[in-house]
Each structure stands twice: as C-alpha cells, then as structure tokens.
ZAFIKE-58465 format. One record per residue (C-alpha): residue in one letter; x, y, z. Coordinates in steps of 0.5 Angstrom, whole numbers, plus 500, padded with zeros to 3 digits. Each point is the difference from the previous one (the first is absolute). Layout:
aXYZ
...
This chain:
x614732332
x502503494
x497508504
x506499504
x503504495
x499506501
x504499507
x506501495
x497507496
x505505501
x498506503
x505507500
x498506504
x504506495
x501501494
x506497496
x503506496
x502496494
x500495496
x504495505
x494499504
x495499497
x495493500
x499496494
x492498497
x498497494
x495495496
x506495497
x501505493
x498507503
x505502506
x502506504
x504503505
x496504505
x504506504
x498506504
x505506500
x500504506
x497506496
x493495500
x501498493
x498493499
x505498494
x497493496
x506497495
x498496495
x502493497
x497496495
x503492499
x500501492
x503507500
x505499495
x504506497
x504499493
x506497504
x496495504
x500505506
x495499505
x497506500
x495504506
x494502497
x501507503
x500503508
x493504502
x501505505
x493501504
x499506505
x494502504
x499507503
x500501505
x506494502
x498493502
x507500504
x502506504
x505500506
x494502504
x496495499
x501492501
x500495494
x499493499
x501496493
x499493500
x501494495
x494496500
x503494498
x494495501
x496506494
x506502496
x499508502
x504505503
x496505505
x502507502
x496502506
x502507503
x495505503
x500504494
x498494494
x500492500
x503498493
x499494498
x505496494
x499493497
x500497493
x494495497
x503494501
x495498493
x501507497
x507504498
x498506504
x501504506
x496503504
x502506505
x494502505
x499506505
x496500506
x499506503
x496503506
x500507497
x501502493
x507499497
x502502493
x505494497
x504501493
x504494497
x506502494
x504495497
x508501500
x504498495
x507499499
x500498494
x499505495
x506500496
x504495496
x506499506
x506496500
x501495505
x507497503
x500492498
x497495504
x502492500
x494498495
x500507496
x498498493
x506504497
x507501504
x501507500
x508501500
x503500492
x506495500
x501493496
x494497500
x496504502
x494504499
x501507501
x492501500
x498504506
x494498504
x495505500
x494501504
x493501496
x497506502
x492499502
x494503497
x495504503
x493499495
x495506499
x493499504
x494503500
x497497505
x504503508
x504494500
x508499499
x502494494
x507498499
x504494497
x507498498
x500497493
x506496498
x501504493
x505496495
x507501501
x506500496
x504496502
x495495503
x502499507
x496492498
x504498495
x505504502
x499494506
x499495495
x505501495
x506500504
x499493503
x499497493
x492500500
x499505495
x496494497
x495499504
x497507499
x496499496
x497495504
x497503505
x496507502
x505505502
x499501507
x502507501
x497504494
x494504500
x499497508
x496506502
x498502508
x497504503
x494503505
x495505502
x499503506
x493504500
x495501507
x493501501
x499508501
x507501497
x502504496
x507502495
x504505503
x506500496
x502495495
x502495505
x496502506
x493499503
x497504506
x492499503
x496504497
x497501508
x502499507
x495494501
x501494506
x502495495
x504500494
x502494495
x505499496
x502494495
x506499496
x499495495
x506497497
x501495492
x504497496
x499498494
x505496493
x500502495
x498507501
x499506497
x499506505
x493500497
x499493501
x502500506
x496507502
x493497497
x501494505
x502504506
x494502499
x496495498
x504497507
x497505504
x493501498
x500492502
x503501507
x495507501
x494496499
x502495506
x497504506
x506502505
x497496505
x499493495
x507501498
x502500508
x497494502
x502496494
x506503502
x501498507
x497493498
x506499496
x505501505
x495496505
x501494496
x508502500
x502500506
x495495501
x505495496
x505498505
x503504506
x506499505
x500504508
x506499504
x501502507
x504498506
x499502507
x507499503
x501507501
x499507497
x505501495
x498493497
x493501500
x501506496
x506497496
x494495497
x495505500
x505503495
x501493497
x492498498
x500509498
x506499494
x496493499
x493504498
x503506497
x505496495
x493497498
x496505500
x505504495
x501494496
x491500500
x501508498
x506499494
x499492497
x494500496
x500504495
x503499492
x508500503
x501496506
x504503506
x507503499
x505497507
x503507499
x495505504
x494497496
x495505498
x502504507
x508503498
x499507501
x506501496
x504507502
x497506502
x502503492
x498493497
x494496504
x501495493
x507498502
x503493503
x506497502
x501495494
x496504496
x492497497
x501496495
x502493503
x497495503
x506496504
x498493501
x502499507
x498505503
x492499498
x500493502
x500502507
x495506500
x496494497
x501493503
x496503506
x494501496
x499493499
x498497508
x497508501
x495498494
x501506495
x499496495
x499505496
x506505501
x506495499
x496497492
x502508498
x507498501
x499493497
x497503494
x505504498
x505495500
x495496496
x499505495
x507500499
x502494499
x499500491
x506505501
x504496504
x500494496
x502505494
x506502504
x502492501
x500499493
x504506498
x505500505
x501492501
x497496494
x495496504
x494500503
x497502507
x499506503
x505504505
x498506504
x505504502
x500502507
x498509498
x495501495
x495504497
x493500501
x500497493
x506495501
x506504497
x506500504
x502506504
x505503496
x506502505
x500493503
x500497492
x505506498
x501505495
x504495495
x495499495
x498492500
x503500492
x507502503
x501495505
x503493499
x496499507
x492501500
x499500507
x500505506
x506506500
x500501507
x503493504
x494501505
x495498496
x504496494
x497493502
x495501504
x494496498
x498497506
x493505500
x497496496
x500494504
x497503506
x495504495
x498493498
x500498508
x496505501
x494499495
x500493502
x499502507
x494505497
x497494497
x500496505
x498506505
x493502496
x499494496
x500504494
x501495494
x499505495
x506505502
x503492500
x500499493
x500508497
x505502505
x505495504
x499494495
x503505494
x506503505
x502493503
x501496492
x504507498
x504500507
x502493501
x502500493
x504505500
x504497506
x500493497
x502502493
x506506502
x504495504
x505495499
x501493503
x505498504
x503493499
x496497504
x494503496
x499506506
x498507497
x505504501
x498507502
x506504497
x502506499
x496501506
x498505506
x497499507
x495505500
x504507500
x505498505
x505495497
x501503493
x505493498
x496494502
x499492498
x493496500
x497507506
x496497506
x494505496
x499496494
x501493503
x496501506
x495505496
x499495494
x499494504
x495503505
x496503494
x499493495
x498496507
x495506501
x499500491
x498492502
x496500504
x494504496
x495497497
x503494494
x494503496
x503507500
x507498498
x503497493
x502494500
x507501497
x500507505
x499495505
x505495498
x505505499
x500503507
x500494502
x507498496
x503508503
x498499507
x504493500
x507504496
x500505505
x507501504
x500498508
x498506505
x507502501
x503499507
x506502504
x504502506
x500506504
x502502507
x500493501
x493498498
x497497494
x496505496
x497502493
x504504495
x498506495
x503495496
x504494497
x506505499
x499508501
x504506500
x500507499
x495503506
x497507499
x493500503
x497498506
x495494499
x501493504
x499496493
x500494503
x494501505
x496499494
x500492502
x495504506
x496505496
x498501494
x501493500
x498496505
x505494500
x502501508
x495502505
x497498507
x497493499
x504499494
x508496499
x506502503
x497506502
x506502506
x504499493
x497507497
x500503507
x507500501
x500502493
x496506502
x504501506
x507501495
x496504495
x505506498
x495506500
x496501506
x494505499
x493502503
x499505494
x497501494
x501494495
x503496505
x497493501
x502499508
x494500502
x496496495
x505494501
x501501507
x492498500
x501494496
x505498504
x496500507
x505505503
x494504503
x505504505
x504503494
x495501496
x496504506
x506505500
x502500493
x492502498
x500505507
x505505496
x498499494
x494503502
x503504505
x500508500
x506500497
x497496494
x499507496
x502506499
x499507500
x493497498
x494502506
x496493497
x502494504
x500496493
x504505496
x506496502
x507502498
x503500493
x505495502
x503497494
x494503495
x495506502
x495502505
x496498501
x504493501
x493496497
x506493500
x501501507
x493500502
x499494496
x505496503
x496502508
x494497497
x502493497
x504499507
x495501504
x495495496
x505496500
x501500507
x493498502
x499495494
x503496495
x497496494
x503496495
x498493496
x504496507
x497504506
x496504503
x504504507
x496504504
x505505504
x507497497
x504507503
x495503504
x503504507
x496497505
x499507504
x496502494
x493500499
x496500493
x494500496
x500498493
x496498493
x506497495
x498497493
x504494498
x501495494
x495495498
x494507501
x500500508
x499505505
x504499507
x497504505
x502499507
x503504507
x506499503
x501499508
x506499505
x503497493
x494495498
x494501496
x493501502
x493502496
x504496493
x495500495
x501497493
x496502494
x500500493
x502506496
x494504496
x500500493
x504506497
C-alpha cells in the first residue's frame, strides 16, 4: 500500500525562476531547495541540521549553480520535473538532458546526475554570499541586541565570512568555522541570565564549530576558483557534494576529515549507494501511511486529494530535515529560503527553539512511527537538562528543573525574551517579556510526550537515561515552587495561562498537565520508578486544585484558569483538558461539558499553531474538523511558495512547519484514537471519506485498516518491529 505514494509526487512543467519554487530534498541532516531558473540553471541551496554560526545562526552551507550546454530548458522545448517521493529524488527531464537530484539517505552527500541523448558540457560553481564580515538588523533570538541604550549590548550582530580552501585536485572545498569572538556571543547568553557559573560546565557550543562541503565531479575539472566545468561533451556527467561538520574543530581538522569522508563515501559504488538508499526510504514509507479520498463530487476529490498530498509532504520533509545532530526548527526547518541578498535569514531569527511550536511538528511522529525523527528533538531537552537545574537553583533557592518556553540548542534562554537587564540588576529573575514570564508548562507536556515515546517503542532504556531524569526534575519543580492554600492545595501563583492570560491563579495548563502526566508517570513499571519518587507523585497529584469551571453564554464550561486576566495572545488554554491533556474526550466523562467549551472558545483559527482541528478530533466533531483540515491544506495555505507543503509564514516563517503538523496529528486522530482506557476506531471520520491507513499505537502496536461507507474493513493488528 505504501507505493501509492507516488500518486502524491509533485510534478511541475516549467521552470520556477527563483528560490520561491523550489522542492525540498534531503537525508535527515543534509537538505537542499531544488529550483529551475528560466535560464535553464539548476540552483541547489544548501542546508545542514547542525550549521551553527558563532551567534547560533543556523546558517546554509552555501548554493551551487549547475549549467548544461546546451540548456536543459528552453522555450522550445517541453520540460517535466518531478519529486519522486517514494525514492526521495528530484528529475528533470527535458529533450535536451535528464538531471537527476537525491541525497544518501545513509551518507551526507548529494548527488546531480546527467543523462543525455547527445553529449552535454556541464559546469557546477559555488555562489557565496558570505564572503565578508556583515552586519545584520536584530532578530528576536539574536545572541546580542543591537541598539545601544540602558541595559543594553551595543555589540553588532555580525555575519562571518565563509572560507574558500586550496585544492590541488579539481574539486571546490569550503567551510565556516566559528573563530573566537570577542564579546562572546555565548557567554554573552549566559552572563546576562545569571548562568555565568555554569560555563565552565560544559563545552562551548558555538566556538571553533566548523562546517562546510566539497563539491567535485568525475571528468571536472576547476575552472576559476569557485567553479567546475566537464572536461568534455559526454552523455553522462555526475556531480557529488559532500557536506560536514565537525566540534570542535580547526579548519584543518575538519578538512582532514572531509576528506577521509569522502574517500569512504567514493569507495561505496554508486549503484550500491542507491540501493541502499532507496531501501531506506522503502522501509520509510513502509512504517505507516493515510490515503484519503472522497467521491461526492469533484471539487471534494480533489480537496482530499490535496489533503492525503500535505499529509505525505509534511512527513516527507520531516524524514528530510529531523535526523541529523539538531532536530527540526518549526520556523522554515532546513527549507527557509530567506531573502534574495540573505538565503540564512528567517523571522524570529535561528537560535531559538520555541517549545510550543515544535510540539505539534513532532506529536504526529509518533502514530506515523518515526521514531527516529522525534528522539533527536527529546535528546536535545535531555542534554539540557543539568543547565536547567542549575538555573533552578540560581534563580529560586530549590531544586528541580524549569524549562523555559524559548531556548537555545544548548538550554540557555533567548535573550530578548529574558531581557537585556542582566539577571545581577534585577529584583525578579524571571523572564522580562509578560508573554513568557511564568510560562513553564512546556516541561510538563515535554514529560507527557517521553512517556508517550516509551510506551510507543518499549524503549526502557530511553526511560531510565531519558524520561526518568526529566520527570524527578520537573515534577520537583512544580512541587517545590509553589504554595499551598489553607486547605493544603498547590497554589500556582503568580502565574499565566499559556501566553494568553498573562494574570492568572491556579491555570487550566498546570492542574490538568500535572494531573494527566503523574497518572501516565504511575502507570509505568514500579521497577523503573523510586519509591520515595512514586510516593511524592502520588502526595502532589492529591494536593492539585479542581479543574477550574464556570459559566459562558449560559453554558457550563472549562476556564483557562481559576481567575485570569490580561488577554494578549490568542490560545484556547482551557482546551488543554482536551489536548495535550486528554481529560475529556469522546468516550470519556463529561464530554458535551468540553464541547460547549470548544463551542465558546475565544480564538477560533485553522492556521498555523492553532489546535481547532486536533480538538475538533478528539471531540468527535467529524464535520467541523473535515472543513477545518480542508482550508488548512487549502491552495490558499501557502504563499507565494510553488511547493504545496511551503505553507505560509503565518504567525513564524515559511515554510509554516507548525501548521503542517498540526494537519497531520488531526487527521490521525480522526481515524484513530489509543489511550490507557480505549481503543475508537473513526471517532471524527466524515462518512463521505474513504481511507486506507497504517497507524502505530502505544503498548508497541501497528493498526492498519480500510475505511468504507464510514466503517472499517480489512483491520489487521500487528505488533510493531523492534526499532
């Protein structure tokens, strides 16, 4: 079943002129945009996961421009070029020349090779744009803040320039290598929030990080400094571009194992190299899948069409971008094209992760069975988790761990969201900005979300090194930071609701979030667990305030808080009870209480970060969540973008990874729904829809199933390969 992919490919039949029509390839750590200029230029831009400047600026490797001569494309003649999803390659096929695009899903290199009827010259040359120190205007998660003033950093953002290496042997070798700084963008980071001790504790992640590629060809030679031409006219030119990173580094470590790196790779036979690679992405698209279609009418086969193609090409991006040593950034990921004179530039800027964003480009890899995609984002909050105790400690005189809701790769706070007071100044050591000030409640659903990995994969060894770790240190925090009331309650104040409710007393978010995740904590093996741990759960779960309830519109409905105030953003914190948490529900109490809470919501969106459709779904309202999932996958769900997966910038950048995500966990959960209670097969399904689906759920199982005049067929339940 899983072939049916390639119904979904996406096939164009001219160039796209710029960088805003391009296709997106890559190996989980190695990425590229692909695009065709009318000139019959092929430009490859490229991305690497870990590619992080001296200001944690994710930054492109560079952008190759191939020529063939004479043109692949003219205005004469036709011209075809097709993402192939099932084999993770892009083809151009026109009368003049076949080009043919992938990257080894088990190697970091790229491969561009030319079939041609009659002998083609091809040239490759590297475009830089980095070639001298260059300053840039702030972004929100810039290391320093640019404008002099009280309390501020007056120090410049500057862009490093890239250095092009001496080679004797017709290839193009370059590299950015973080040199020290002065001031040091990371300490810089660290000073300002009072973490200045830590330092010492750990390696610096910016400095002497060095990366880079080379770009070489069978029968090329070099032809200029950045360029590489055919040495004849023959009918089959190729091309590799291996690329590398490697901390800490010298230029000369690092160009020693490049080296090394490609000998490996060239003594893999290129054919080898694309079985192995194509077996790869087999056994991918092998691991689940969802193929909707609907016969009432046309304009709705074609609207589910587009539905089961955003579904695909959201996961096919994240199989591209989340398998490298940094995991998936929800603004743009590793396909940002930036701005025609910066490529590296995206809203928000690079260095921050923000928690509720990722969340929703990663739930859904777990029913897809991407196991592998969502452990690189767990790991990094793991790894980080000594330096949020040590911010615990420093800032609150207790033990535990808060994360904060943005933060670097290595943990630290982004600094505009913590302010540019430094933390010695301040008579509060919490975040400046009132959106962010008490928002800890990412860590709860961070714990939710290992849990559900575990219980997933069975992976008791990511229990102990990983989810165990985090838990004792979260949980302890929100037990030790807060009061109890007279009657022995926590009190969780002064608090927020998400960044909604910047006032609130005793949030939706922390009482429902707490409460789910201790019984999930609970339920795992009494062998994995401390008794004194278990024993304190246990004590917290019973000194948590009711879920808060009130009146609206005449209806009993969940509150985003006991009291709130202060409304800035435009979440529905209160549906937390429903998703993340899932306290109400189909087949669970009082369930006409959180749809008449969904019915009164405030902020009503089918866009972006916005949960409509994941709690339209678990509310078993199948009809809204069919017209909600339709315009988000709607033509007019991207921009200017010619990909039908480079959605909008929305609320972030383009392309809107969040928005994606948030298209995928609904329509699983339209299908299917799998907790410790219940198993509901179609529990929001549109009876007008037919389906065919594969789906893993916890407890180590595989669903797979048909759908047909709204009831399953062919259901067949296996357990799940060991990973």
């Amino acid at each position: 079943m899983h072939t049916r992919v390639s119904e979904y490919d996406v096939i164009w039949d001219s160039p796209s002129g710029d960088a805003t029509g391009s296709m997106p390839l890559g190996n989980g750590d190695v990425a590229l945009n692909a695009w065709l200029e009318t000139s019959g230029d092929l430009l490859l831009l490229i991305a690497k996961s870990d590619a992080w400047d001296e200001h944690s600026i994710p930054l492109k490797l560079g952008r190759v421009r191939i020529k063939c001569s004479p043109s692949v494309f003219t205005t004469d003649s036709p011209i075809k070029w097709s993402l192939h999803l099932k084999t993770a390659e892009i083809e151009i096929a026109s009368p003049i020349a076949t080009l043919k695009i992938w990257v080894d899903a088990n190697r970091n290199v790229i491969h561009v090779e030319a079939i041609a009827p009659q002998p083609i010259e091809m040239s490759a040359t590297l475009e830089m744009w980095r070639t001298e120190p260059r300053q840039i205007k702030t972004q929100t998660s810039d290391m320093y803040k640019n404008l002099a003033g009280k309390n501020a950093d007056p120090q410049p953002t500057m862009i490093q320039p890239d250095t092009v290496l001496e080679d004797s042997n017709g290839r193009i070798v370059w590299c950015h290598h973080n040199a020290a700084m002065s001031p040091d963008p990371f300490e810089v980071n660290m000073k300002l929030q009072g973490l200045g001790g830590f330092i010492s504790q750990m390696q610096h992640p910016l400095r002497d990080r060095t990366f880079g590629a080379i770009l070489s060809g069978d029968g090329f030679s070099s032809s200029g400094a950045l360029s590489l031409k055919s040495t004849a006219a023959k009918t089959q030119h190729h091309l590799s571009i291996v690329c590398h990173s490697q901390y800490p580094s010298t230029i000369e470590q690092w160009k020693a194992s490049i080296e090394q790196l490609a000998r490996q790779i060239q003594s893999v036979s290129i054919d080898q190299a694309r079985r192995e690679h194509d077996a790869w992405w087999e056994q991918f698209w092998n691991r689940s899948w969802i193929y909707v279609t609907s016969d009432v009418s046309p304009q709705e086969h074609k609207a589910t069409h587009r539905l089961t193609q955003a579904y695909i090409l959201m996961r096919f991006m994240s199989a591209c971008a989340g398998r490298g040593p940094s995991p998936i950034k929800h603004n743009g990921s590793l396909f940002s094209v930036g701005k025609p004179d910066d490529p590296d530039y995206r809203r928000w800027g690079g260095p921050g992760y923000w928690f509720m964003n990722q969340r929703l480009v990663h739930w859904p890899m777990l029913a897809a069975g991407d196991f592998d995609l969502i452990k690189v984002w767990l790991q990094m909050y793991r790894d980080a988790l000594p330096l949020q105790m040590h911010r615990t400690q420093k800032y609150f005189k207790h033990g535990g761990a808060h994360y904060p809701e943005t933060i670097t790769f290595w943990g630290a706070e982004v600094s505009s969201h913590y302010g540019w007071q430094p933390f010695e100044e301040r008579t509060s050591p919490e975040a400046e900005t009132p959106y962010l000030k008490y928002y800890w409640t990412g860590a709860v659903e961070l714990v939710l979300i290992m849990c559900e990995f575990v219980s997933y994969t069975g992976d008791s060894a990511f229990a102990k090194s990983n989810l165990l770790p985090v838990a004792y240190a979260v949980l302890e925090f929100f037990d030790a930071h807060y009061p109890r009331d007279e009657h022995g309650k926590i009190q969780f104040a002064p608090a927020q609701s998400l960044e909604t409710w910047h006032w609130a007393i005793n949030p939706l978010p922390e009482i429902a979030g707490l409460s789910y995740v201790i019984s999930k904590l609970l339920q795992l093996p009494e062998e994995w667990i401390e008794e004194a741990q278990r024993i304190r759960w246990i004590k917290m779960r019973s000194e948590l305030p009711a879920i808060p309830l009130g009146e609206n519109d005449g209806k009993r409905v969940i509150l985003p808080a006991e009291k709130f105030d202060i409304k800035k953003n435009s979440e529905n914190p209160e549906l937390y009870a429903v998703f993340p948490y899932r306290i109400f529900g189909v087949g669970k109490p009082d369930l006409q209480l959180a749809r008449d809470t969904f019915d009164v919501r405030l902020n009503k969106s089918h866009d972006c970060w916005s949960q409509d459709e994941i709690h339209m779904a678990l509310l078993g309202l199948a009809e809204e969540a069919r017209g909600y999932l339709l315009q988000r996958s709607s033509e007019a769900s991207h921009s200017d973008s010619r990909f039908p997966a480079f959605w909008n910038q929305f609320h972030d950048w383009i392309p809107d990874i969040d928005h994606g995500g948030v298209l995928s966990l609904a329509l699983q959960l339209m299908l299917l729904q799998v907790d410790e209670e219940q198993t509901l097969m179609l529990p929001a399904w549109p009876k007008e829809w037919t389906a065919d689906f594969k789906l893993h759920t916890p407890g180590q199982q595989v669903v797979q199933a048909s759908v047909r005049d709204g009831e399953i067929k062919d259901l067949v339940i296996t357990a799940a390969a060991s990973s």
